[in-house]
N, C-alpha and C positions, 0 to 999 in steps of 0.2 A: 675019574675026572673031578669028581665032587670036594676027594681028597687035597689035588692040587689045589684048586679052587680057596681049599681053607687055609692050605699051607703059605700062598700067597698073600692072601687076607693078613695075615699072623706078621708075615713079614712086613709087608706095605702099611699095615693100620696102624693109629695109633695107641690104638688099646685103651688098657687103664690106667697107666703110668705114662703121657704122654709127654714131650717135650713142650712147652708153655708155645715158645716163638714160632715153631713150627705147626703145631697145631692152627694157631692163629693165622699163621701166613695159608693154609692149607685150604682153609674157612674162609679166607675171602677169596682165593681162587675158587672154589667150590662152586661158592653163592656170584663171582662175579664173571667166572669166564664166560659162558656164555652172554653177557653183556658186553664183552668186548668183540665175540663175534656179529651182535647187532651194531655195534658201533662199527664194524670193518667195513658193512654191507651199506651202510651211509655212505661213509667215505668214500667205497667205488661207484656207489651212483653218482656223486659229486662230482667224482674225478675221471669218469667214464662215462657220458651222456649216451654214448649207443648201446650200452650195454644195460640200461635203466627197465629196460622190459624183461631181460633174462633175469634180472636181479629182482625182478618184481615176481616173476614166475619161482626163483631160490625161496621167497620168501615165504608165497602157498604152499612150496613141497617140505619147508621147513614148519610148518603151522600143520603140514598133514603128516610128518613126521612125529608129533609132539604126540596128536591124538594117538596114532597107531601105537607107540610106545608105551604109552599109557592102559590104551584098550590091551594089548597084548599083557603086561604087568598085570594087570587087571584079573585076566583069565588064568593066567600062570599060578598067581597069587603067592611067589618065591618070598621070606622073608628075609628082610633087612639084619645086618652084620647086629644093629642094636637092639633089635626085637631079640634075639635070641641070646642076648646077654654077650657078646664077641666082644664087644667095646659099647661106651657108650656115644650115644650122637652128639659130634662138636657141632652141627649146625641146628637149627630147629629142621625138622623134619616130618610127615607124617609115616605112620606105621602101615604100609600100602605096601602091594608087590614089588619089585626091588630089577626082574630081567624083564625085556633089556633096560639098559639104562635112557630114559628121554633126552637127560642133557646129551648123555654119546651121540642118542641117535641124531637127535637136532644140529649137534656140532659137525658131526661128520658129513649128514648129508649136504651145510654147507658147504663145507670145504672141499666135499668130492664134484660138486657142481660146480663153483668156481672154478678147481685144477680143470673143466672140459674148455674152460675156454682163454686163448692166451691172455689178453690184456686182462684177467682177473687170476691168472694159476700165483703170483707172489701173496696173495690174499689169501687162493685156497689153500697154502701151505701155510699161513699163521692160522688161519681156522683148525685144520689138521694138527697142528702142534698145540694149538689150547684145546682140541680135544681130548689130544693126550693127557695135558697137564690138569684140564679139570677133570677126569676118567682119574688120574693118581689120586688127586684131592678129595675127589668124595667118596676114594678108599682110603684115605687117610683120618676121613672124621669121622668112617663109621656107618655110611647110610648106604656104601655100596658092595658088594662082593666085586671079586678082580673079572669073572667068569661076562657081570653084567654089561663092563665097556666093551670088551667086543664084542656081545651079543647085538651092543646098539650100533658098531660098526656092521655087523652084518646088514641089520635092516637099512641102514642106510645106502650100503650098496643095491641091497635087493632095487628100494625107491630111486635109486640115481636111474639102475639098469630100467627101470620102466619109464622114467621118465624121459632117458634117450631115446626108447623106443616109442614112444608118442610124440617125440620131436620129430624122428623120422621119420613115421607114417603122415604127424603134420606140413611136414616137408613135399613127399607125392602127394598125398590130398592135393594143397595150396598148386604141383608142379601139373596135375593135371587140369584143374580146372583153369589154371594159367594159358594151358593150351589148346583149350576147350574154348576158350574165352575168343582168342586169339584167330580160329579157323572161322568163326563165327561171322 
């Protein structure tokens, strides 16, 4: 696994002889997708008043997303494609554990929480696709291994899956005391 992992790397990065334009254009994806996914999540509250509460709950589970990534990284302690001389860093970066990756997991678990609900799933599919594109990008300058973006897709399903399941239990909580209320 480890093998493909590098051979991918090798392929996707841009090493040491890099393409000037594309590096560039790689680095501001890198550094900016994820600010496009905070700009999306504007825009649906703007443009979807009923849905300003779930998008407010996306944005704890994206903020508890962040940490867990981090704390996980953290523990893992995996180095970065630049620590180890693979290429070097086109973005500033620091030299910290590297799986899974935070911006994945932060991207994805927007975007898989959006796709739950109809009037936001055109949103969670441009979040899903700038997760991809920034998951290339920051194997492209160097600060990620290929292995890290889905590792961050994983947790983010993990955190979607538990966060349906506390909606649903929120759900009969709120359905019995409704009824509780009601007989009263």
């Amino acid at each position: 696994m480890e093998e493909l992992n590098l051979l991918l790397f090798l392929w996707i990065a841009a090493g040491h002889a890099p393409c000037a334009w594309l590096v560039s254009a790689a680095g501001a994806i890198a550094v900016g997708g994820p600010w496009l996914c905070a700009g999306l999540l504007g825009w649906m509250a703007w443009l979807h008043r009923r849905e300003r509460g779930y998008l407010l709950a996306v944005l704890g589970c994206a903020a508890l997303a962040s940490m867990l990534a981090h704390e996980l990284a953290a523990v893992l302690n995996l180095p970065r494609p630049f620590m180890v001389g693979l290429s070097p860093a086109y973005i500033e970066h620091g030299a910290r554990g590297s799986l899974p990756s935070a911006h994945a997991t932060v991207m994805f678990t927007v975007a898989l929480l959006c796709l739950r609900r109809p009037a936001l799933r055109r949103a969670g599919a441009v979040a899903f696709a700038a997760g991809i594109l920034t998951g290339w990008a920051r194997i492209h300058v160097g600060v990620h291994f290929p292995a890290d973006i889905p590792a961050g897709l994983l947790l983010a399903l993990v955190l979607v899956a538990v966060f349906g399941g506390l909606e649903h239990v929120g759900r009969r909580v709120r359905g019995v005391l409704e009824r509780g209320s009601s007989s009263a």
